[in-house]
TORKOL-4160 file (C-alpha; in steps of 0.2 Angstrom, whole numbers, padded with zeros to 4 digits, m for minus):
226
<pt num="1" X="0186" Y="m0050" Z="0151"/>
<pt num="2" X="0190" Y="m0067" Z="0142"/>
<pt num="3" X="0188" Y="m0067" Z="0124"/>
<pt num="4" X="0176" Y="m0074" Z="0115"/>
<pt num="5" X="0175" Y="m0085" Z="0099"/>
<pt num="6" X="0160" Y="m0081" Z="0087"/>
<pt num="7" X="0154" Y="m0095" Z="0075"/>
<pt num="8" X="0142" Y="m0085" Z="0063"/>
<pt num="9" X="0138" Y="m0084" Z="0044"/>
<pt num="10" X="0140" Y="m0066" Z="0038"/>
<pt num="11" X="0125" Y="m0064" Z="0029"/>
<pt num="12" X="0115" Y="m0072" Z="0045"/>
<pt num="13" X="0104" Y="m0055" Z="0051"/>
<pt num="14" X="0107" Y="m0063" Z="0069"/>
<pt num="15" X="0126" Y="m0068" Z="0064"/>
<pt num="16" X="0128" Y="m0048" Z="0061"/>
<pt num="17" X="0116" Y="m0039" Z="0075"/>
<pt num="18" X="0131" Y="m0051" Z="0087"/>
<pt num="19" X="0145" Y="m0044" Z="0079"/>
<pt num="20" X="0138" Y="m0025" Z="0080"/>
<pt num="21" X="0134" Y="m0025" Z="0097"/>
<pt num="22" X="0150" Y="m0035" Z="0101"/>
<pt num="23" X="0160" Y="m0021" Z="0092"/>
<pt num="24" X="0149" Y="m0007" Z="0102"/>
<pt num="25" X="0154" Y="m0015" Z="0117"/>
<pt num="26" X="0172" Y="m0016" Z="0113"/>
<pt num="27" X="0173" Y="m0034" Z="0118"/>
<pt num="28" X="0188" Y="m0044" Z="0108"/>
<pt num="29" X="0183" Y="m0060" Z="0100"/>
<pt num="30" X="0189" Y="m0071" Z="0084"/>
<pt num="31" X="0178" Y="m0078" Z="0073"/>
<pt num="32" X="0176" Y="m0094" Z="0063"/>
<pt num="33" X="0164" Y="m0095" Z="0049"/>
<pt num="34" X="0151" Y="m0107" Z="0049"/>
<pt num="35" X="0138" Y="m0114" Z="0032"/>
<pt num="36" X="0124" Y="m0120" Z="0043"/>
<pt num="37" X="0117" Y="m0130" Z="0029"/>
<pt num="38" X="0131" Y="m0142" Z="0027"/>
<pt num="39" X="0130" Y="m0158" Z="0035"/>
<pt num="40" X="0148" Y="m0155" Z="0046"/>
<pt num="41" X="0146" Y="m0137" Z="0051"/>
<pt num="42" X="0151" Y="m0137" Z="0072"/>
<pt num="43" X="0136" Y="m0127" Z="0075"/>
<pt num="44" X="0127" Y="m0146" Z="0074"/>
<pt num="45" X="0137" Y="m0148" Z="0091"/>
<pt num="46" X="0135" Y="m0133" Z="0100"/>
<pt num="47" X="0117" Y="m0127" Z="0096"/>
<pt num="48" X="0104" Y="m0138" Z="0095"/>
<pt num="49" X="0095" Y="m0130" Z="0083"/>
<pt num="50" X="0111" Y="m0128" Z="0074"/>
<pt num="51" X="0109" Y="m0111" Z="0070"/>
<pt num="52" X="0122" Y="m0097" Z="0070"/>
<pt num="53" X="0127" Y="m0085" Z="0079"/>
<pt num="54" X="0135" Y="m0095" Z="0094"/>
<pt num="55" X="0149" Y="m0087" Z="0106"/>
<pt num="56" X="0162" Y="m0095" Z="0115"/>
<pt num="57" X="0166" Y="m0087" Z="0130"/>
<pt num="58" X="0180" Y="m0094" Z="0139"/>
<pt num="59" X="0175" Y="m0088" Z="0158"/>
<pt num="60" X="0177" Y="m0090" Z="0172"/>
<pt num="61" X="0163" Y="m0098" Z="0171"/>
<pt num="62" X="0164" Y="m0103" Z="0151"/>
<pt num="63" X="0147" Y="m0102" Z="0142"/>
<pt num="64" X="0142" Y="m0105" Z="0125"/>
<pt num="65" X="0129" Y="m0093" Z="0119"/>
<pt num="66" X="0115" Y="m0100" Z="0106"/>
<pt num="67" X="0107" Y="m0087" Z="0094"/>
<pt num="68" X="0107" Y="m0069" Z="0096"/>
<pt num="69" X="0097" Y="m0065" Z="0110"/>
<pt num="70" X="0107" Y="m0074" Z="0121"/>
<pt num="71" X="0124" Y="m0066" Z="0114"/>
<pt num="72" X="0114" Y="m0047" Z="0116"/>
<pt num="73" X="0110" Y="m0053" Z="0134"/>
<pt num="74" X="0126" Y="m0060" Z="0139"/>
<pt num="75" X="0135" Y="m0043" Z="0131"/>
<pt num="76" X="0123" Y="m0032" Z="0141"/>
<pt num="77" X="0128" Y="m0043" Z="0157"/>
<pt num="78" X="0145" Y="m0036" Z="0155"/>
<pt num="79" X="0142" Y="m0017" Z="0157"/>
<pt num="80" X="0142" Y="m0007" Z="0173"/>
<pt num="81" X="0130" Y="0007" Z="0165"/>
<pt num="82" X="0117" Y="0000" Z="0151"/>
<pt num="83" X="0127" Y="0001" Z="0133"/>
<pt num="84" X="0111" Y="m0005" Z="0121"/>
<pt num="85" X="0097" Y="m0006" Z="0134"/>
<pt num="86" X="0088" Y="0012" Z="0139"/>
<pt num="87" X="0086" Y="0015" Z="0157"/>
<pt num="88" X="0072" Y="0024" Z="0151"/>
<pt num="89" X="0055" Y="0009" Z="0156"/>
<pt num="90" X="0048" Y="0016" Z="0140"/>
<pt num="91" X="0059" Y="0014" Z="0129"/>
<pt num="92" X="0066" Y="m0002" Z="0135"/>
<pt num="93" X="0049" Y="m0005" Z="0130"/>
<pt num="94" X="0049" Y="0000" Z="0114"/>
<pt num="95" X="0066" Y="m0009" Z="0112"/>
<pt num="96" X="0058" Y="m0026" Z="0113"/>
<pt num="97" X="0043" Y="m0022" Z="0104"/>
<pt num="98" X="0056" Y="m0019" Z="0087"/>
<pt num="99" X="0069" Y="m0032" Z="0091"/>
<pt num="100" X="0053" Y="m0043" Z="0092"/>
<pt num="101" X="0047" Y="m0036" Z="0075"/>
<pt num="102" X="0062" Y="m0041" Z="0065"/>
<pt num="103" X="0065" Y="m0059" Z="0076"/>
<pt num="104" X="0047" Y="m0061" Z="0068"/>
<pt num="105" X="0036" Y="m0052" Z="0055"/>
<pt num="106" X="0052" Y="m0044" Z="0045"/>
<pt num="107" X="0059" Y="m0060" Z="0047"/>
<pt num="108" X="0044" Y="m0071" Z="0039"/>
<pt num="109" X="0038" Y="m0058" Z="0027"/>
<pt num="110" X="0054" Y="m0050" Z="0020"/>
<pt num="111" X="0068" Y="m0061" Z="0023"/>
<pt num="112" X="0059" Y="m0077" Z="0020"/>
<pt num="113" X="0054" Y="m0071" Z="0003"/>
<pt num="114" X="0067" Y="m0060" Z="m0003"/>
<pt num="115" X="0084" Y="m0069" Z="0007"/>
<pt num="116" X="0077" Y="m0086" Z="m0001"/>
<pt num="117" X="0077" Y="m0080" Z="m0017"/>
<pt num="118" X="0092" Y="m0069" Z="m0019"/>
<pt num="119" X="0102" Y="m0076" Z="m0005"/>
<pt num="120" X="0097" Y="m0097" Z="m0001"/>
<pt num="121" X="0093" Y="m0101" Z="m0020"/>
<pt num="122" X="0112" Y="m0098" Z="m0027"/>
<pt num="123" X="0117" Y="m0105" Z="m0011"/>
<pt num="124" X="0109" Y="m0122" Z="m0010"/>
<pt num="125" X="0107" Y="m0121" Z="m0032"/>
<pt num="126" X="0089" Y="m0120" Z="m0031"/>
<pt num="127" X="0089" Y="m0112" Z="m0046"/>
<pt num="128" X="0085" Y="m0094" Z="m0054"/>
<pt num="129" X="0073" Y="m0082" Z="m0043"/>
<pt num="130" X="0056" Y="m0080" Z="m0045"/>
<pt num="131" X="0048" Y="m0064" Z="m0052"/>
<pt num="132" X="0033" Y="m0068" Z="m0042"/>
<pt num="133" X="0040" Y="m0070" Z="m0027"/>
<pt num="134" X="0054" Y="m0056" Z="m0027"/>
<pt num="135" X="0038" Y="m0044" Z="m0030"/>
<pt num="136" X="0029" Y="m0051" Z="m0014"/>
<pt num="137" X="0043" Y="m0050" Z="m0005"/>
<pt num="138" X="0046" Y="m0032" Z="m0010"/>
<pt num="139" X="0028" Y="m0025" Z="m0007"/>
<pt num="140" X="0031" Y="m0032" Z="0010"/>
<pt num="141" X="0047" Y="m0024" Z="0012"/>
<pt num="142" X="0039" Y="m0008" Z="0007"/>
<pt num="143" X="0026" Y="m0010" Z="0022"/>
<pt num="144" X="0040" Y="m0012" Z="0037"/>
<pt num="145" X="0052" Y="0002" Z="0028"/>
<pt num="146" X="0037" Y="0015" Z="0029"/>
<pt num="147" X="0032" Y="0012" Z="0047"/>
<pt num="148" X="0052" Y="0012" Z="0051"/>
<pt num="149" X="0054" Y="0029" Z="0042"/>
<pt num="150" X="0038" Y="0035" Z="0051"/>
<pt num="151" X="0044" Y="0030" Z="0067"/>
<pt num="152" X="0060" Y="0039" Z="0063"/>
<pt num="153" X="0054" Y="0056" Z="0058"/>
<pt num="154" X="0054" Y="0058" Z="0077"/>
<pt num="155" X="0066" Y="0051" Z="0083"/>
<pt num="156" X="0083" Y="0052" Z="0084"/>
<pt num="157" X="0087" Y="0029" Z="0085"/>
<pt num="158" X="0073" Y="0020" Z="0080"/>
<pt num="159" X="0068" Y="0016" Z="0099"/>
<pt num="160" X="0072" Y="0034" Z="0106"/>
<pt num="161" X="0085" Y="0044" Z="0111"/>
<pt num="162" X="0098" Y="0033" Z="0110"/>
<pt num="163" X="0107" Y="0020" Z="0099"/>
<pt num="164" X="0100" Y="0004" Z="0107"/>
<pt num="165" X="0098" Y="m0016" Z="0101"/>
<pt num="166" X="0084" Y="m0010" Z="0090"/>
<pt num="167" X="0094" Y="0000" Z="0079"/>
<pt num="168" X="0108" Y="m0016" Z="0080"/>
<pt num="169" X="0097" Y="m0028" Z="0073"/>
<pt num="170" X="0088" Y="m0016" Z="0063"/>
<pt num="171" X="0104" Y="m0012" Z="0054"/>
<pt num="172" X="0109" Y="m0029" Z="0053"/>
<pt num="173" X="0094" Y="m0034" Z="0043"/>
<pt num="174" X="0092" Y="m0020" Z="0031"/>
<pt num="175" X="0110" Y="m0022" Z="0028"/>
<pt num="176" X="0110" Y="m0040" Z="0020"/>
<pt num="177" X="0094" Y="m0033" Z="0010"/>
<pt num="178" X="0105" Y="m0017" Z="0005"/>
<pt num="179" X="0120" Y="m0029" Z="m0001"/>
<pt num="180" X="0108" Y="m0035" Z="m0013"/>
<pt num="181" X="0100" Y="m0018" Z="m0018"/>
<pt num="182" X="0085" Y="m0022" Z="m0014"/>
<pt num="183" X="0081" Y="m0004" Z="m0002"/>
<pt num="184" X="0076" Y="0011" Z="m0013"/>
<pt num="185" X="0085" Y="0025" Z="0001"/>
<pt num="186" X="0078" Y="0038" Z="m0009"/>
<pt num="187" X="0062" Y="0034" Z="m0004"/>
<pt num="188" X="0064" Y="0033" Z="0013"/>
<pt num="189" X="0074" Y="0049" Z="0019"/>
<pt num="190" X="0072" Y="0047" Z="0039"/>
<pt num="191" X="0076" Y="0028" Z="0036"/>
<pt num="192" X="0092" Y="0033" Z="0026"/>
<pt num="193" X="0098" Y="0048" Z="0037"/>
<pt num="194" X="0098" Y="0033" Z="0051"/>
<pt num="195" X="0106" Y="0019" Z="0041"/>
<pt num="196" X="0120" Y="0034" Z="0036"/>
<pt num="197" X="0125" Y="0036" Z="0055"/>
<pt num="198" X="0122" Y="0018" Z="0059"/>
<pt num="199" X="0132" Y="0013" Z="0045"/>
<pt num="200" X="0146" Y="0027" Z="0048"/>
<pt num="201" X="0150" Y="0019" Z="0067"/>
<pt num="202" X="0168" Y="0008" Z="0070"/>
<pt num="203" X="0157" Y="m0006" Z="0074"/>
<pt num="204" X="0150" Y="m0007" Z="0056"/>
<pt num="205" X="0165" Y="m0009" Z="0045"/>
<pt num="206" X="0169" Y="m0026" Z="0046"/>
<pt num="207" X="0152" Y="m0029" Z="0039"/>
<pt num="208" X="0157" Y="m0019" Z="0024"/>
<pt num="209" X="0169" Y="m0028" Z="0018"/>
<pt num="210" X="0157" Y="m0044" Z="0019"/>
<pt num="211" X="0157" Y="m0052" Z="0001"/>
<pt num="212" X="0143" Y="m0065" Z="m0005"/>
<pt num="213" X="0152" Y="m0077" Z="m0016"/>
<pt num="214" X="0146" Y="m0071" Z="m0036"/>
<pt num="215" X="0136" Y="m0059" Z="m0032"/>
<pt num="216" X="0145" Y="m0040" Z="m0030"/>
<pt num="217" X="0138" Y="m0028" Z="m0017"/>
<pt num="218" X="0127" Y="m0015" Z="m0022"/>
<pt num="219" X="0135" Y="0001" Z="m0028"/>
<pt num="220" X="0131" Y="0010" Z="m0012"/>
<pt num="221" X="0133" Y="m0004" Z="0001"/>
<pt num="222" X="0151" Y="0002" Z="0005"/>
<pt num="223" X="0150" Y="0020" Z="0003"/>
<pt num="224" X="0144" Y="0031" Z="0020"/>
<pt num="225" X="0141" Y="0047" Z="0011"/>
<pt num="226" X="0125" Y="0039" Z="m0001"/>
């Protein structure tokens, strides 16, 4: 299989959920690192909503792949038996009911409030964060982290039986949240018993050494045994 190259920010969720399942897949690929915002970034050319991740893949027949979905897709293409799709209809099912809760809700009432205001503000110099919106963004949060420690006291992945794209981009948006300290574990034992063997698989280390410039990681964004 040709390699790829992934253009992706490292605090993207969707930039993360690519590199995890390309690291589940075992599929070799180099990276450059994009900043979306800025006039000059290449994803301008290559995606036309010029958001990351994109993958190059040199072929035969060479493809460039915009935005998550299409990467997951592609990297399930390559498989002889399903890798992060379940055979089982039901929870193939279930698969696209969560990866579609995260593209969407999570993504508007958690990450738009709390990413903004820890992440985007220092980022584009915005300013400080707002108390008012860091505690909407956090009642919200509290919302999705029950049902997914709900769903997860019965469970062994958050879709079933088996680690699937759920739990990949799952993982990759608590992640970002958890490099800012913004996930009480404690309060969430199934949730934080998953994240622990999420978090302890090869494909997760590069995200751990992932660094946001000025802010330090939270104490226990690094550590697999928290």
């Amino acid at each position: 299989m040709s390699p790829g190259v992934l253009f992706h920010f490292p605090f993207d969720p969707g930039s993360r959920a690519a590199r995890l399942a390309l690291g589940e897949a075992r599929i070799e690929w180099t990276e450059v690192l994009v900043r979306p915002w800025e006039a000059d970034c290449p994803l301008h050319d290559l995606n036309p909503s010029g958001m990351p991740p994109v993958l190059q893949v040199e072929g035969p027949p060479p493809l460039t792949l915009c935005e998550v979905a299409a990467v997951l897709g592609w990297i399930e293409d390559q498989q002889t038996t399903p890798l992060l799709i379940p055979s089982d209809a039901v929870e193939r099912a279930e698969v696209r009911r969560l990866t579609a809760w995260f593209d969407r809700r999570f993504t508007d009432e958690v990450n738009a409030v709390l990413l903004h205001e820890r992440m985007e503000k220092p980022l584009l110099r915005l300013g400080p964060p707002e108390a008012r919106m860091l505690r909407e963004g956090r009642d919200a949060l509290k919302h999705h982290l029950a049902v997914f420690d709900a769903l997860l006291s019965g469970r062994d992945w958050l879709a079933g039986r088996r680690l699937s794209q759920a739990d990949v981009v799952a993982a990759a948006h608590l992640s970002i949240l958890d490099y800012f300290g913004e996930i009480p574990w404690a309060s969430w034992p199934a949730l934080k018993t998953w994240y622990m063997k999420i978090k302890s698989r090869p494909c997760f280390r590069p995200l751990l050494a992932d660094r946001f410039q000025g802010i330090a990681p939270a104490a226990c964004y690094a550590d697999l045994d928290f």
